[in-house]
RONUMI-876705 format. One record per residue: residue in three letters; x, y, z of N, C-alpha, C in turn. Coordinates in steps of 0.1 Angstrom, whole numbers, padded with zeros to 4 digits. Example, Ala and Ser with C-alpha at 12.3 -4.5 7.8 and 13.67 -1.06 7.14 Angstrom:
2
+------+-------+-------+-------+-------+-------+-------+-------+-------+-------+
! rest !  n.px !  n.py !  n.pz ! ca.px ! ca.py ! ca.pz !  c.px !  c.py !  c.pz !
+------+-------+-------+-------+-------+-------+-------+-------+-------+-------+
!  ALA !  0132 ! -0057 !  0078 !  0123 ! -0045 !  0078 !  0132 ! -0033 !  0078 !
!  SER !  0128 ! -0022 !  0071 !  0137 ! -0011 !  0071 !  0129 !  0000 !  0079 !
+------+-------+-------+-------+-------+-------+-------+-------+-------+-------+
***
This chain:
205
+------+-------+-------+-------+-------+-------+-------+-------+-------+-------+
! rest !  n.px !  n.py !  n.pz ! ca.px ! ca.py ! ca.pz !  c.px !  c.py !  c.pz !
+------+-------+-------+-------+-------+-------+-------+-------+-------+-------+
!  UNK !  0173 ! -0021 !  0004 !  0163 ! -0023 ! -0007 !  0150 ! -0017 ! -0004 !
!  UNK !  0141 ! -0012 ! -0014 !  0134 ! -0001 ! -0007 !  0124 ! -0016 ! -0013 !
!  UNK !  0113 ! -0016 ! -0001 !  0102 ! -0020 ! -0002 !  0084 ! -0016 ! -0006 !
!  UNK !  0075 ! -0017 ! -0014 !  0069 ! -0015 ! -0018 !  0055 ! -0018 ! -0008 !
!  UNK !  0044 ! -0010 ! -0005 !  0035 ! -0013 !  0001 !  0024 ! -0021 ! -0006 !
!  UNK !  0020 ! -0035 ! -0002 !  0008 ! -0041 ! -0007 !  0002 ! -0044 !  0004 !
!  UNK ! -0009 ! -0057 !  0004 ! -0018 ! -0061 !  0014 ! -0007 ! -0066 !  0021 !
!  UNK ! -0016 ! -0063 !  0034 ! -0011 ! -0072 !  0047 ! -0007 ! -0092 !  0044 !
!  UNK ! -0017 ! -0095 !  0038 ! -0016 ! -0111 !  0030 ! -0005 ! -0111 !  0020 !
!  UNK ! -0003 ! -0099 !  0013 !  0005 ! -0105 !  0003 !  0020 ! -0101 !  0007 !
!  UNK !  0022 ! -0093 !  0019 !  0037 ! -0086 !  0021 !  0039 ! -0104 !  0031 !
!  UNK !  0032 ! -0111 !  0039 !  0033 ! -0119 !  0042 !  0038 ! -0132 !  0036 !
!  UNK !  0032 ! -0136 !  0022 !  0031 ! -0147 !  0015 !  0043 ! -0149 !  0009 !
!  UNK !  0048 ! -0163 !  0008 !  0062 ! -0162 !  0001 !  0059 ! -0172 ! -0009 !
!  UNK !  0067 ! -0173 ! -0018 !  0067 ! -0181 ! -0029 !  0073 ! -0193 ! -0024 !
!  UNK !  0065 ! -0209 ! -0028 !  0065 ! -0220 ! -0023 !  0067 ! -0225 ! -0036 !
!  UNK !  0074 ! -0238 ! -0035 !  0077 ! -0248 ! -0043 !  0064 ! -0257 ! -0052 !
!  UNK !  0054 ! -0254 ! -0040 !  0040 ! -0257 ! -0043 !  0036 ! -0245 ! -0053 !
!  UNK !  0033 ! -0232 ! -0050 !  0031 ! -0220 ! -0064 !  0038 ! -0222 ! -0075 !
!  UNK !  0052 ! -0226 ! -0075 !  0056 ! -0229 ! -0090 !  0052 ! -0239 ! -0097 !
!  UNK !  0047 ! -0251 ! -0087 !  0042 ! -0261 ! -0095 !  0031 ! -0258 ! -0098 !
!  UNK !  0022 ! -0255 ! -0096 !  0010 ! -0249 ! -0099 !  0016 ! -0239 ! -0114 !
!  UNK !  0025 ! -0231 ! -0113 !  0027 ! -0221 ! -0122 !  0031 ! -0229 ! -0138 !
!  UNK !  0031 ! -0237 ! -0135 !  0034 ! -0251 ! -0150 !  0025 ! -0257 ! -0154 !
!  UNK !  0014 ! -0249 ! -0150 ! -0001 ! -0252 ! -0158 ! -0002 ! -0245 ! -0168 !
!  UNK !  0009 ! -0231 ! -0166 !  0007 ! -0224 ! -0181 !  0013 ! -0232 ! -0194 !
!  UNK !  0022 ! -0241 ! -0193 !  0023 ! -0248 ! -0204 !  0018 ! -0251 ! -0213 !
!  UNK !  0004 ! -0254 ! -0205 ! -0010 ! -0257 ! -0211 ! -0013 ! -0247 ! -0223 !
!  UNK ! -0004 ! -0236 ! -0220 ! -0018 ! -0218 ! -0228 ! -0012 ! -0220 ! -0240 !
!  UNK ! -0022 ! -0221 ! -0249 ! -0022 ! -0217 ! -0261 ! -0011 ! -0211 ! -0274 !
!  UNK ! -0005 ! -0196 ! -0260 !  0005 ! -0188 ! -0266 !  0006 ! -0179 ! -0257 !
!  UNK !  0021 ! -0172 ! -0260 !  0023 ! -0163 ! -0248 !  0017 ! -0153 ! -0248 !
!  UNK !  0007 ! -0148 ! -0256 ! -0001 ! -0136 ! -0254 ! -0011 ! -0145 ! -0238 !
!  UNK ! -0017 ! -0154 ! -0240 ! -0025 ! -0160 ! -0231 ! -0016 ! -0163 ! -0215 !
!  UNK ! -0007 ! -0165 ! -0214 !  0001 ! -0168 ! -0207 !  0005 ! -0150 ! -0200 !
!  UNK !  0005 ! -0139 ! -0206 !  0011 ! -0130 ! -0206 ! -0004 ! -0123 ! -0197 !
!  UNK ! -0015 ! -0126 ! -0203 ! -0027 ! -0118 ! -0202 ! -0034 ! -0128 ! -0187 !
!  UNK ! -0030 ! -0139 ! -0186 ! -0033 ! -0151 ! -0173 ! -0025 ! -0140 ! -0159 !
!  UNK ! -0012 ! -0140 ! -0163 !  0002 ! -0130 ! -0155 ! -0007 ! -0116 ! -0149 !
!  UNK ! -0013 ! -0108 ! -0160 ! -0015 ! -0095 ! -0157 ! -0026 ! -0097 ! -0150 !
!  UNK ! -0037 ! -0104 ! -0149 ! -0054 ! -0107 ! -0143 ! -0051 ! -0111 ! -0132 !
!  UNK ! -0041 ! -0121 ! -0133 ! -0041 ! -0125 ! -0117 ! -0034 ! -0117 ! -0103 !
!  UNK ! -0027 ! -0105 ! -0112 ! -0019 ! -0096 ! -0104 ! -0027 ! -0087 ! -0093 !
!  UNK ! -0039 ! -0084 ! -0101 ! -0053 ! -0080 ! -0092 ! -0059 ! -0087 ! -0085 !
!  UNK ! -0059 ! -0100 ! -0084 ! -0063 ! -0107 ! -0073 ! -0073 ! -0121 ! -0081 !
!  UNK ! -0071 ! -0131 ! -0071 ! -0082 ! -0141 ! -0077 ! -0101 ! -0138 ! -0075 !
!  UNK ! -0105 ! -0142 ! -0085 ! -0116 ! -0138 ! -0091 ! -0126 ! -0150 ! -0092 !
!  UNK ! -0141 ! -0154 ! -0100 ! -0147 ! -0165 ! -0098 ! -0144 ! -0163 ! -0108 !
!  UNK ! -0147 ! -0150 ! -0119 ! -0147 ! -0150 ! -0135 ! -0132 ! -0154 ! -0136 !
!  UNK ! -0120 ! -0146 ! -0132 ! -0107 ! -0150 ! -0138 ! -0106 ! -0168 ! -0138 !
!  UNK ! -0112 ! -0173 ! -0128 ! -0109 ! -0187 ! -0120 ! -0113 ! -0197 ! -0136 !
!  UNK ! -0127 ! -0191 ! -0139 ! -0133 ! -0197 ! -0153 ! -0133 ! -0193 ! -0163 !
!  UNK ! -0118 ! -0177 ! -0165 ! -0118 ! -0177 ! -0178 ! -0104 ! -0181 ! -0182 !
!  UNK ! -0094 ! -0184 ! -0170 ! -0081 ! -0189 ! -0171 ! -0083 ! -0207 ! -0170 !
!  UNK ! -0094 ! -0211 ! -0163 ! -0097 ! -0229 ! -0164 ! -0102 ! -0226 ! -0183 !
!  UNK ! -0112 ! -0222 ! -0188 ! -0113 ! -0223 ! -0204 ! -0101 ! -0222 ! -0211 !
!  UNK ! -0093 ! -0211 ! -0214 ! -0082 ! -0209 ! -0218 ! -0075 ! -0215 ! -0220 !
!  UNK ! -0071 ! -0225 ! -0208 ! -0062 ! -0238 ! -0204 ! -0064 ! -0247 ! -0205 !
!  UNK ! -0078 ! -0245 ! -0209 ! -0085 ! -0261 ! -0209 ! -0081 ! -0273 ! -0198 !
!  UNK ! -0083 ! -0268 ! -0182 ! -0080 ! -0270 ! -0173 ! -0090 ! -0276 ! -0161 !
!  UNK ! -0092 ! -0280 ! -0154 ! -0104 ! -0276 ! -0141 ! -0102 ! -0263 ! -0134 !
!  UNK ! -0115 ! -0262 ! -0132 ! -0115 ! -0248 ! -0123 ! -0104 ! -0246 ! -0112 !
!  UNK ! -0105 ! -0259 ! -0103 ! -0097 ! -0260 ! -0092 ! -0083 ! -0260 ! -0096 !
!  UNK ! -0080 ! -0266 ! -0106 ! -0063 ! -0255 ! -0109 ! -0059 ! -0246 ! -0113 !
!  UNK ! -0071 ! -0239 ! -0120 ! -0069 ! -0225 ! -0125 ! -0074 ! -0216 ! -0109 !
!  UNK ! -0074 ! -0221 ! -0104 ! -0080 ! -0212 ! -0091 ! -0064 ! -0214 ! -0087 !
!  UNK ! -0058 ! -0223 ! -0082 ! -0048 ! -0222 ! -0075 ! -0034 ! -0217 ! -0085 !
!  UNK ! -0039 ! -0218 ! -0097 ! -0026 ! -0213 ! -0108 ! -0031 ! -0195 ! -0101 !
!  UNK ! -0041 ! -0193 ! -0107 ! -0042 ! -0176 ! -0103 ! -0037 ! -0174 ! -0089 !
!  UNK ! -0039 ! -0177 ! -0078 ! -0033 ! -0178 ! -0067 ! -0015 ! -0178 ! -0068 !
!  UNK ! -0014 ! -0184 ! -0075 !  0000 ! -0188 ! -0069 !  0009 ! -0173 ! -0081 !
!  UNK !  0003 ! -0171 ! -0090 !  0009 ! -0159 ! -0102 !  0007 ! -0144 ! -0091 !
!  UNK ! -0006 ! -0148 ! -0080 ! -0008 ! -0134 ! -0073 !  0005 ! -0130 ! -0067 !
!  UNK !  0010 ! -0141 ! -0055 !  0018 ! -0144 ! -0050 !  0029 ! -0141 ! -0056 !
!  UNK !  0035 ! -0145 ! -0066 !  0048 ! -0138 ! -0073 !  0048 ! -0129 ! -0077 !
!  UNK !  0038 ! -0119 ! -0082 !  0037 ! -0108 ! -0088 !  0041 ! -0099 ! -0078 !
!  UNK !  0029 ! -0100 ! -0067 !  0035 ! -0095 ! -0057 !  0045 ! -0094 ! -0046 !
!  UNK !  0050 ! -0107 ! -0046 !  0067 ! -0111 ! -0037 !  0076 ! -0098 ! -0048 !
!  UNK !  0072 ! -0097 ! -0062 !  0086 ! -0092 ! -0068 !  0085 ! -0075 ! -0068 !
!  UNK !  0071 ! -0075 ! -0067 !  0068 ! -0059 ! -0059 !  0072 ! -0052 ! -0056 !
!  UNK !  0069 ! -0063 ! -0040 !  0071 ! -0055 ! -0025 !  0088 ! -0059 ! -0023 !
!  UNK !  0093 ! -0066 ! -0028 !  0105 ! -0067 ! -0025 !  0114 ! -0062 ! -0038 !
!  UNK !  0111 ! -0055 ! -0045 !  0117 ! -0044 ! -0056 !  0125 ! -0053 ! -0062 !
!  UNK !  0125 ! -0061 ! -0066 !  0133 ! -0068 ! -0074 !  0131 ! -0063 ! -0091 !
!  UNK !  0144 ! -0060 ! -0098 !  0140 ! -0052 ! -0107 !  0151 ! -0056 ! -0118 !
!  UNK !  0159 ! -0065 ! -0114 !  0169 ! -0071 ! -0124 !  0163 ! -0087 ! -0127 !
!  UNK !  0167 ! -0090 ! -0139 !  0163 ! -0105 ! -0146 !  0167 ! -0116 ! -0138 !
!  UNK !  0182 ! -0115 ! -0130 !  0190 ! -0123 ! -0122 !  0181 ! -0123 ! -0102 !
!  UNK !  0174 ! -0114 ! -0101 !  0167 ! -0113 ! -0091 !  0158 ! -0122 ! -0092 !
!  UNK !  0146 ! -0121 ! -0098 !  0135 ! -0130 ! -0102 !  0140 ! -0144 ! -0107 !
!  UNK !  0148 ! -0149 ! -0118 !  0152 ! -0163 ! -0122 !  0158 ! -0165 ! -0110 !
!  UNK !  0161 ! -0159 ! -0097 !  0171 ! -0168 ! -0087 !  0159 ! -0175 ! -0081 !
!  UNK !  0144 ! -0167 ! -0080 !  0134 ! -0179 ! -0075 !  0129 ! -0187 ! -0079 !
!  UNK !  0128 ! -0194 ! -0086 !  0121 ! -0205 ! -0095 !  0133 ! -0216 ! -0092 !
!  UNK !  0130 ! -0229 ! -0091 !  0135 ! -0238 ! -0088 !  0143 ! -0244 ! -0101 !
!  UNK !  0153 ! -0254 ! -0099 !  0162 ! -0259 ! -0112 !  0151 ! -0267 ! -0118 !
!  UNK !  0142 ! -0273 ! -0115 !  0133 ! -0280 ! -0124 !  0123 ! -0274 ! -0131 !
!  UNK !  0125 ! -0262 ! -0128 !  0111 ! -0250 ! -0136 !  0116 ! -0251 ! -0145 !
!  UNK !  0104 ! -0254 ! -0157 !  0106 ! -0255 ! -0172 !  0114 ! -0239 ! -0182 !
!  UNK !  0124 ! -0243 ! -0182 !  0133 ! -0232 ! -0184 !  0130 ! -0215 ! -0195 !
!  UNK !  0118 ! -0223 ! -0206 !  0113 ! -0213 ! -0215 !  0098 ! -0206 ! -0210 !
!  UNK !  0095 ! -0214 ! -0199 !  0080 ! -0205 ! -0192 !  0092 ! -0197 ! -0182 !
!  UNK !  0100 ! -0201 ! -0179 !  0106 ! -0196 ! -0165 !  0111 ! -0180 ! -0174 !
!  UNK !  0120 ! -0177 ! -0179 !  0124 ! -0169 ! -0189 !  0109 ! -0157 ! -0196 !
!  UNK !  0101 ! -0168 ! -0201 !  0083 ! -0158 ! -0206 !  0081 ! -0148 ! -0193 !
!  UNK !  0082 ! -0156 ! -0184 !  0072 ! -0152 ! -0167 !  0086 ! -0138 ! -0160 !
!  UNK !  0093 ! -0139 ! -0161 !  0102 ! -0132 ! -0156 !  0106 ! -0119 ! -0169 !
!  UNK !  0102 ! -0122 ! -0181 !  0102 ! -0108 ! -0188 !  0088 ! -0100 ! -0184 !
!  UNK !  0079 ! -0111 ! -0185 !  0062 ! -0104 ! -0179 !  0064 ! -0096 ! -0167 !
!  UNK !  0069 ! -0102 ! -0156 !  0067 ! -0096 ! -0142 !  0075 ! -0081 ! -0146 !
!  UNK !  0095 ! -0080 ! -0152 !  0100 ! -0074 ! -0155 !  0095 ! -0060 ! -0159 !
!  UNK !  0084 ! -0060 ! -0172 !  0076 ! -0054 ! -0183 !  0065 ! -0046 ! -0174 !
!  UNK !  0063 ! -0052 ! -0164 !  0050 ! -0045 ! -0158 !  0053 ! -0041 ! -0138 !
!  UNK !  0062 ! -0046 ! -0138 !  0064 ! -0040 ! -0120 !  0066 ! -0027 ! -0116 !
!  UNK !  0071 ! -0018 ! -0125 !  0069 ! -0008 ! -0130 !  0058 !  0005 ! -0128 !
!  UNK !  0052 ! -0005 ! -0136 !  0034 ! -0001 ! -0139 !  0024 ! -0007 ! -0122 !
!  UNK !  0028 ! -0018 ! -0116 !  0028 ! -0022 ! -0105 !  0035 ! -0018 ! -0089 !
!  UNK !  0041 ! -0013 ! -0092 !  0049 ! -0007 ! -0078 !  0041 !  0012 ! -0075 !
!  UNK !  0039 !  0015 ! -0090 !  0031 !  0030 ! -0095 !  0013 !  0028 ! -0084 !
!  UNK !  0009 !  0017 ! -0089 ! -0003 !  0014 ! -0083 ! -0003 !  0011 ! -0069 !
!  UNK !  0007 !  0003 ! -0062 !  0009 !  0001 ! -0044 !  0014 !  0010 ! -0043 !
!  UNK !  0021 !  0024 ! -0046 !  0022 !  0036 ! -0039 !  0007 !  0045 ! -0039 !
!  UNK !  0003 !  0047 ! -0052 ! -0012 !  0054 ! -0049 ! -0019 !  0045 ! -0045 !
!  UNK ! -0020 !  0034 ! -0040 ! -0028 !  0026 ! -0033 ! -0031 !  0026 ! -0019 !
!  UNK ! -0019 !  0029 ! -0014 ! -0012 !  0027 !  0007 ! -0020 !  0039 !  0008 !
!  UNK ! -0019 !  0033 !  0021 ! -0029 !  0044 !  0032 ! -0022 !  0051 !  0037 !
!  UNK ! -0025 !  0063 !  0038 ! -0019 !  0080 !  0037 ! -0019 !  0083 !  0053 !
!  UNK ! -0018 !  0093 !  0057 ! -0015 !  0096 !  0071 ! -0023 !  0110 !  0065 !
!  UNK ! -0034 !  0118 !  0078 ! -0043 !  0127 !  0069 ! -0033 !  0139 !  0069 !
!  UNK ! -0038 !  0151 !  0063 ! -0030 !  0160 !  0063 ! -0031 !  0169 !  0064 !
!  UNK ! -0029 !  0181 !  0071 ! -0033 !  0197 !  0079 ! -0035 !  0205 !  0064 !
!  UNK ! -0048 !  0209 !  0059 ! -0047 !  0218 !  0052 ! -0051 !  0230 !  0053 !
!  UNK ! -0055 !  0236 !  0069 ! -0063 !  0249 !  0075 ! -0059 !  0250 !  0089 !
!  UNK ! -0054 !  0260 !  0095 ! -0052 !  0261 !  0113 ! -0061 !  0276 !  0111 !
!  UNK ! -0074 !  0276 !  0124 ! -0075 !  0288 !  0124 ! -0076 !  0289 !  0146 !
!  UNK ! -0076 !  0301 !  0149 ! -0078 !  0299 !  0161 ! -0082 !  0311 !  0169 !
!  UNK ! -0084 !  0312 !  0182 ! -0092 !  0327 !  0187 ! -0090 !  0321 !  0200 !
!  UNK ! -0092 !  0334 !  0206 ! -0088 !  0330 !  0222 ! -0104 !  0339 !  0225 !
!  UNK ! -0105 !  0328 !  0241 ! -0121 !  0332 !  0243 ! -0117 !  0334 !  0262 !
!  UNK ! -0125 !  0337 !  0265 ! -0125 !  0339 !  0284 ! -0134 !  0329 !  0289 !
!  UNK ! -0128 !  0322 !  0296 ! -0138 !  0311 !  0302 ! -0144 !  0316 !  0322 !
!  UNK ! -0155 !  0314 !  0321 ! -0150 !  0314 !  0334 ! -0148 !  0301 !  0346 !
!  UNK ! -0138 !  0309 !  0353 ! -0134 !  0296 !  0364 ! -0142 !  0291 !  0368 !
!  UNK ! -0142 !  0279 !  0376 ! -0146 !  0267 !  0385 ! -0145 !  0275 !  0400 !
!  UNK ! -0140 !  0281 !  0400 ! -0136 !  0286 !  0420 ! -0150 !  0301 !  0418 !
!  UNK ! -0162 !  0291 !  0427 ! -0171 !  0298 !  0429 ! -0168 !  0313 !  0438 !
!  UNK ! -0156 !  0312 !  0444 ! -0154 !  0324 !  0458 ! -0150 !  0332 !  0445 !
!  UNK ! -0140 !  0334 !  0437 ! -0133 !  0342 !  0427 ! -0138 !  0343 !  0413 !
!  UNK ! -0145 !  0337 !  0413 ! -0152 !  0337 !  0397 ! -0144 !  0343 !  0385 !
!  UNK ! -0136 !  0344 !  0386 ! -0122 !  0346 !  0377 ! -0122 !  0345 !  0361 !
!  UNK ! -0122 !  0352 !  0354 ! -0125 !  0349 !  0339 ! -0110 !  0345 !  0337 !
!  UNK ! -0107 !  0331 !  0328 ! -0099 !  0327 !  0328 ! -0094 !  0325 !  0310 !
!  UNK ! -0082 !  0329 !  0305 ! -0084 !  0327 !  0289 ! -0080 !  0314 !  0284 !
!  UNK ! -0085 !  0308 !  0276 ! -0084 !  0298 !  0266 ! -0084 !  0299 !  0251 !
!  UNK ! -0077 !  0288 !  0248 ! -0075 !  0291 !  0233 ! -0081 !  0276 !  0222 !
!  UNK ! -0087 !  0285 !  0210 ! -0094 !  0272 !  0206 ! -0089 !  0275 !  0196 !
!  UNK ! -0084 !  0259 !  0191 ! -0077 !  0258 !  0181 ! -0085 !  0250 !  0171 !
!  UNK ! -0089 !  0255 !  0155 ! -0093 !  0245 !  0148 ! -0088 !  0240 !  0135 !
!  UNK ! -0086 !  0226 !  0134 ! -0074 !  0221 !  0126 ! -0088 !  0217 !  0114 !
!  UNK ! -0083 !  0220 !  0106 ! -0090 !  0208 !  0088 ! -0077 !  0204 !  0084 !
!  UNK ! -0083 !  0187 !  0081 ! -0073 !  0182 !  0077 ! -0081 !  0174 !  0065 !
!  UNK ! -0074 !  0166 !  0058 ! -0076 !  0161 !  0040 ! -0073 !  0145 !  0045 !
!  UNK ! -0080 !  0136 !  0039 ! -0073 !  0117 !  0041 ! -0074 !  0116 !  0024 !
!  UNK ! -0067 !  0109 !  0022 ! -0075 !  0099 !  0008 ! -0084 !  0092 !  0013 !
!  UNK ! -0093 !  0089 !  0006 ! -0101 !  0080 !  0003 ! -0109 !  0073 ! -0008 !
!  UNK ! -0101 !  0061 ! -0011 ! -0100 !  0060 ! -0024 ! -0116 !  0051 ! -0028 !
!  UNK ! -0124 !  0048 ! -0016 ! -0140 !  0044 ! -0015 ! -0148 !  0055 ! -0020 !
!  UNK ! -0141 !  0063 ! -0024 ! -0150 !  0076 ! -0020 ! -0148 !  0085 ! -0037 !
!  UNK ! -0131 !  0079 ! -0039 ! -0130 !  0083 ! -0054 ! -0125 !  0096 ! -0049 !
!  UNK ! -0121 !  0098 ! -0039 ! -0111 !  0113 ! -0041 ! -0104 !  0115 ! -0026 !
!  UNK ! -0106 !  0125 ! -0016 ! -0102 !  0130 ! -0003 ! -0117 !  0132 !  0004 !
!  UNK ! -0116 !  0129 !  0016 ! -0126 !  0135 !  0026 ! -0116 !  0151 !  0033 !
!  UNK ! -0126 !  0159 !  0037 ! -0122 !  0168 !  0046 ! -0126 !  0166 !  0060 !
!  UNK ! -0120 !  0166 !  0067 ! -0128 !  0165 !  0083 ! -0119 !  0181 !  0092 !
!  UNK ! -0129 !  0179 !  0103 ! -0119 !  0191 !  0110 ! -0123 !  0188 !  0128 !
!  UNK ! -0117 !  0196 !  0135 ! -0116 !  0190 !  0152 ! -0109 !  0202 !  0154 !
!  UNK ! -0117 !  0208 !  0169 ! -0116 !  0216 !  0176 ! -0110 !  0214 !  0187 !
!  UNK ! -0104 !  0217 !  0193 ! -0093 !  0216 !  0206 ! -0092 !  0230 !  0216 !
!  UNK ! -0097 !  0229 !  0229 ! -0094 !  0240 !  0237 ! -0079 !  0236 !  0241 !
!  UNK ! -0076 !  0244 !  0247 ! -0063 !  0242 !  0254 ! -0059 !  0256 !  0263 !
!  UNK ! -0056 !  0253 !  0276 ! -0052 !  0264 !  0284 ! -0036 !  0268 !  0279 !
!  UNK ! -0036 !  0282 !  0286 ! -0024 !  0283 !  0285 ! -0009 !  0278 !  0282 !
!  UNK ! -0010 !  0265 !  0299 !  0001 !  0258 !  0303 !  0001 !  0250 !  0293 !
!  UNK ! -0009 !  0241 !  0284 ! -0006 !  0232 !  0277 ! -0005 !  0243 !  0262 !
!  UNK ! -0008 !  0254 !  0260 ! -0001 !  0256 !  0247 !  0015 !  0259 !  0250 !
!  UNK !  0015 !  0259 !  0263 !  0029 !  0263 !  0263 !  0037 !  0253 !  0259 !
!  UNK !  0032 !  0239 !  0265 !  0036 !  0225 !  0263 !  0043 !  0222 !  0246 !
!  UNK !  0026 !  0226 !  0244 !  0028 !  0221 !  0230 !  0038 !  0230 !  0217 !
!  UNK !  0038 !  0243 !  0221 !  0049 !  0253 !  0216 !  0062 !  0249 !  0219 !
!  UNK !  0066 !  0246 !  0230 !  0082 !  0239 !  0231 !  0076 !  0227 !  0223 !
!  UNK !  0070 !  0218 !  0224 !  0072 !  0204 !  0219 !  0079 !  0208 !  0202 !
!  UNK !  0066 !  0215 !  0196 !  0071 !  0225 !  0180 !  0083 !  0226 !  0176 !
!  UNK !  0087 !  0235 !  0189 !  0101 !  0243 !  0185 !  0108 !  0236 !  0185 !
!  UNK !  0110 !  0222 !  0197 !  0122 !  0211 !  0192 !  0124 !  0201 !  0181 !
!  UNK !  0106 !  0203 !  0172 !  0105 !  0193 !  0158 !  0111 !  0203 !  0154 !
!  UNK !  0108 !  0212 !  0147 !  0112 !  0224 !  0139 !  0124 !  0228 !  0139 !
!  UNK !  0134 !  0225 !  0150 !  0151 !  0225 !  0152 !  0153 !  0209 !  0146 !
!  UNK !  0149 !  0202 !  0151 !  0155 !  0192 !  0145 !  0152 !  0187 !  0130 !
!  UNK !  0141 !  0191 !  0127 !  0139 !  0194 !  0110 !  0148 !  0199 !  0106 !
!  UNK !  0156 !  0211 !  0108 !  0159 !  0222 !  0104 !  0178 !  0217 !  0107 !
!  UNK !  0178 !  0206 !  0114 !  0194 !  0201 !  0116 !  0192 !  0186 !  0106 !
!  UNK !  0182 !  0177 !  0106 !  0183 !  0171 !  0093 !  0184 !  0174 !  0076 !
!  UNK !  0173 !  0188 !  0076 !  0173 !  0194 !  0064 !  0191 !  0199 !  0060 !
!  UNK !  0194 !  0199 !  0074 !  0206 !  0209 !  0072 !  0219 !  0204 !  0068 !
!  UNK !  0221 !  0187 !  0068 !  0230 !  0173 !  0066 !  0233 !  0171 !  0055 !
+------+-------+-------+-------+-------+-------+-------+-------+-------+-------+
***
């Protein structure tokens, strides 16, 4: 089952007997647009504004609309990161005492939008950066052995690489220079050649 990347808190959090009960405060809403629109707000996380505009709505206290939005975060994202994507997936969590026509509302919502939800924790996860420039030149150093003074060659390698960064509203560029003597490019050339063979026998499968 392929899993979905969210926070650290929420890949952790499991749905408790305590969150559903909380989640039967929506009974309270008005109508299922309100009930639908409580589902989608809380999926982004709990808020001070959501906290006081889902307690009005519901005509609730704050302090249970704080723990209703809490506990909708929690399921939205349990059905996420764990790709649950059929109607029989989601109704197997909710307990036999969950009120049967919220339970059925809540599991077409999550359904309707995980979609739209799983799209956002992939452009969301954090990237690994990525090589988009090698340039490099070999230069003469000279030796350390004052008796021989030896001009010795080295090679400078300089990598630019790309991150997301989504603080930033797009990618940073950064880049890093690396000498390396000979012996270690030699190192690192075998190291290459055995990714690049074994790329090249996975690709090949």
């Amino acid at each position: 089952m392929t899993q979905y990347p969210t926070s650290h808190a929420n890949m952790a959090a499991a749905v408790s007997s305590e969150h559903f009960n909380h989640m039967q405060l929506l009974l309270k809403a008005p109508s299922k647009d309100t009930v639908r629109d409580v589902c989608l707000q809380s999926h982004r996380g709990p808020s001070r504004r959501l906290t006081e505009t889902t307690a009005a709505a519901l005509s609730i206290p704050a302090a249970q609309a704080a723990q209703l939005v809490q506990s909708l975060h929690v399921l939205s994202h349990h059905v996420v990161f764990h790709n649950l994507s059929f109607p029989d997936q989601i109704l197997q969590l909710f307990p036999e005492s969950f009120h049967p026509n919220l339970k059925n509302l809540l599991t077409k919502i999550l359904l309707e939008n995980s979609t739209t939800w799983k799209s956002e924790a992939l452009s969301n996860q954090i990237s690994l950066p990525q090589l988009k420039d090698l340039d490099w030149r070999v230069d003469m150093v000279t030796g350390s052995d004052s008796v021989s003074r030896m001009c010795v060659p080295t090679c400078l390698v300089h990598f630019k690489m790309e991150e997301a960064c989504p603080s930033a509203g797009g990618e940073v560029v950064s880049s890093a220079t690396v000498e390396l003597s000979r012996e270690s490019l030699d190192t690192i050339l075998d190291g290459l050649g055995r990714i690049r063979d074994q790329l090249s026998m996975v690709a090949g499968k």
